[in-house]
C-alpha positions in Angstrom: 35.3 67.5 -56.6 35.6 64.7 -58.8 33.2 62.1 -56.3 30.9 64.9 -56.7 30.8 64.8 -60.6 30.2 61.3 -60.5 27.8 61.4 -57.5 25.9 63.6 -59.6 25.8 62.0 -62.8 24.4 58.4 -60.9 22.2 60.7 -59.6 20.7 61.9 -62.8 21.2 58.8 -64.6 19.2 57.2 -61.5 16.5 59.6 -61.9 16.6 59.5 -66.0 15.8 55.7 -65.4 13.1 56.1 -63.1 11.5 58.1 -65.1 11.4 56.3 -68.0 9.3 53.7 -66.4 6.7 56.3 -64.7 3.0 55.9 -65.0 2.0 59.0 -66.0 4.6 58.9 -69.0 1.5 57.0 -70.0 -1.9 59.0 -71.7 -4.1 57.2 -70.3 -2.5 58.2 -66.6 -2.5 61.5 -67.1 -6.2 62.5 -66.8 -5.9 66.0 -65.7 -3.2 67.1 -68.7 -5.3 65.2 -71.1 -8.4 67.5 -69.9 -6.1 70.5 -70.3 -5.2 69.7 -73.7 -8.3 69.0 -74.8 -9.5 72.6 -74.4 -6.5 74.1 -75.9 -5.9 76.0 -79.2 -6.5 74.0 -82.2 -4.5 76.2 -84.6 -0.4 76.3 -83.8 -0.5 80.1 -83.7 -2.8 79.8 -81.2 -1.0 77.6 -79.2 1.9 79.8 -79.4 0.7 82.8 -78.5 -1.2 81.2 -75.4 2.5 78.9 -74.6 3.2 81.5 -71.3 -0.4 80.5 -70.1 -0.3 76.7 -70.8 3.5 75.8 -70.2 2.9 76.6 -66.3 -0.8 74.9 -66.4 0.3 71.8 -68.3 3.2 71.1 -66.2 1.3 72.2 -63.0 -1.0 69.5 -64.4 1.4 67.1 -64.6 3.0 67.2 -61.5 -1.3 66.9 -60.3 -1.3 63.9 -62.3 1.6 62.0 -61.1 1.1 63.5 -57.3 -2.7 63.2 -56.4 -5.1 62.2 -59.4 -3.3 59.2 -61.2 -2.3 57.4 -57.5 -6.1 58.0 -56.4 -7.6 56.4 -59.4 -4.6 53.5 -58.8 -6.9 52.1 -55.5 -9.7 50.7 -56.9 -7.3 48.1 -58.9 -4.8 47.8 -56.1 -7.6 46.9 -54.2 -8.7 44.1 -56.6 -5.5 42.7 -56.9 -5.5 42.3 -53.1 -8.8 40.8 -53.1 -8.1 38.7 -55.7 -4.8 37.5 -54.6 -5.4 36.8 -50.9 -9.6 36.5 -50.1 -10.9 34.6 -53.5 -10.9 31.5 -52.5 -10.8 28.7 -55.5 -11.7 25.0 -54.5 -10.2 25.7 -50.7 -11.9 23.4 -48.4 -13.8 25.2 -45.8 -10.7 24.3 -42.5 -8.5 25.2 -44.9 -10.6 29.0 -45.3 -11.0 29.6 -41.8 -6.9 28.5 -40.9 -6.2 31.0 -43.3 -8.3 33.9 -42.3 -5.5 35.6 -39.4 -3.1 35.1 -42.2 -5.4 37.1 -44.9 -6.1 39.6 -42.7 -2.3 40.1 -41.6 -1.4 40.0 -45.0 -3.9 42.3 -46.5 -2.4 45.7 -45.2 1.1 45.1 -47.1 -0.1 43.5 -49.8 -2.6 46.3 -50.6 -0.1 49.5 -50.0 2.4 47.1 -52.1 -0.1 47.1 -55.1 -0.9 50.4 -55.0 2.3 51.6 -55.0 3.4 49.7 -58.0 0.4 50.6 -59.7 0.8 54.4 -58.7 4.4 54.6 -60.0 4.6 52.2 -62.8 2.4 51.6 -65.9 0.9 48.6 -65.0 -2.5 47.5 -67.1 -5.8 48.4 -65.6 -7.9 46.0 -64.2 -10.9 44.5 -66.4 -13.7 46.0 -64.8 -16.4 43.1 -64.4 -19.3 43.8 -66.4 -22.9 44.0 -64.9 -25.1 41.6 -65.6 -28.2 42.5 -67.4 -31.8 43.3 -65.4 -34.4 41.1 -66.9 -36.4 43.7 -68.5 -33.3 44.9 -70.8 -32.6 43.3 -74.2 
C-alpha cells in the first residue's frame, strides 16, 4: 500500500508540474474560453445565478482549447520555424544548397511535428507575422 501512496503522489506532482507550463494556462491560447467569457454576465449576480450553465461550458471550452483549437492555430508557426530553420538559406553557395536538399527534406517531417508539438503544449511566443508590403496606390 505504501508504493501506492507514493506512486500516486509522483503521479500528481508529475501532472501538477506539467501543468504549470501548459499553453493554454496562457489568455492568449485560450481562444474559445476567451469568446465564452466575453459574452457572459457583466454583473456578479448574474454570473452566479448562470454558474450551473457556464462552469460545464467554460471547462468544456477549455478542454476545446487545449485539445483541438489552440494546437491547430500552433501550425502556421511550427511551420515557420521549420522553414526557417532548415530551407532559408543565408549566403549558402549554390553545391552547398543542392547537397543539402535530401537532408532538408528528410529532416523536415521531424523537425515540423517537433515544433508543433512544443508549440502546442508549451507557451512558446508567436511568430512575427511578416508584414505586407504596401500596393503602390496606398499611402
Amino acid at each position: 500500500m505504501r508504493l501506492s501512496v507514493s506512486a500516486n503522489a509522483l503521479a500528481a506532482a508529475l501532472l501538477l508540474a506539467l501543468l504549470a507550463g501548459c499553453a493554454v494556462l496562457k489568455e492568449r491560447n485560450r481562444r474559445t474560453l476567451n469568446l465564452i467569457d466575453g459574452v457572459a454576465p457583466g454583473s456578479p449576480t448574474l454570473r452566479w445565478a448562470a454558474l450551473p450553465v457556464t462552469l460545464p461550458l467554460g471547462v468544456g471550452a477549455l478542454v476545446a482549447d487545449a485539445a483541438v483549437v489552440h494546437p491547430i492555430a500552433a501550425i502556421d508557426d511550427a511551420w515557420g520555424d521549420m522553414t526557417e530553420w532548415l530551407w532559408e538559406t543565408h549566403e549558402e553557395s549554390l553545391l552547398r544548397a543542392v547537397a543539402m536538399t535530401p537532408l532538408r527534406v528528410l529532416a523536415t517531417p521531424p523537425v515540423f511535428a517537433l515544433r508543433w508539438a512544443t508549440r502546442a503544449l508549451f507557451p512558446v511566443e508567436p511568430r512575427e507575422k511578416p508584414r505586407r508590403a504596401a500596393k503602390e496606390g496606398d499611402a
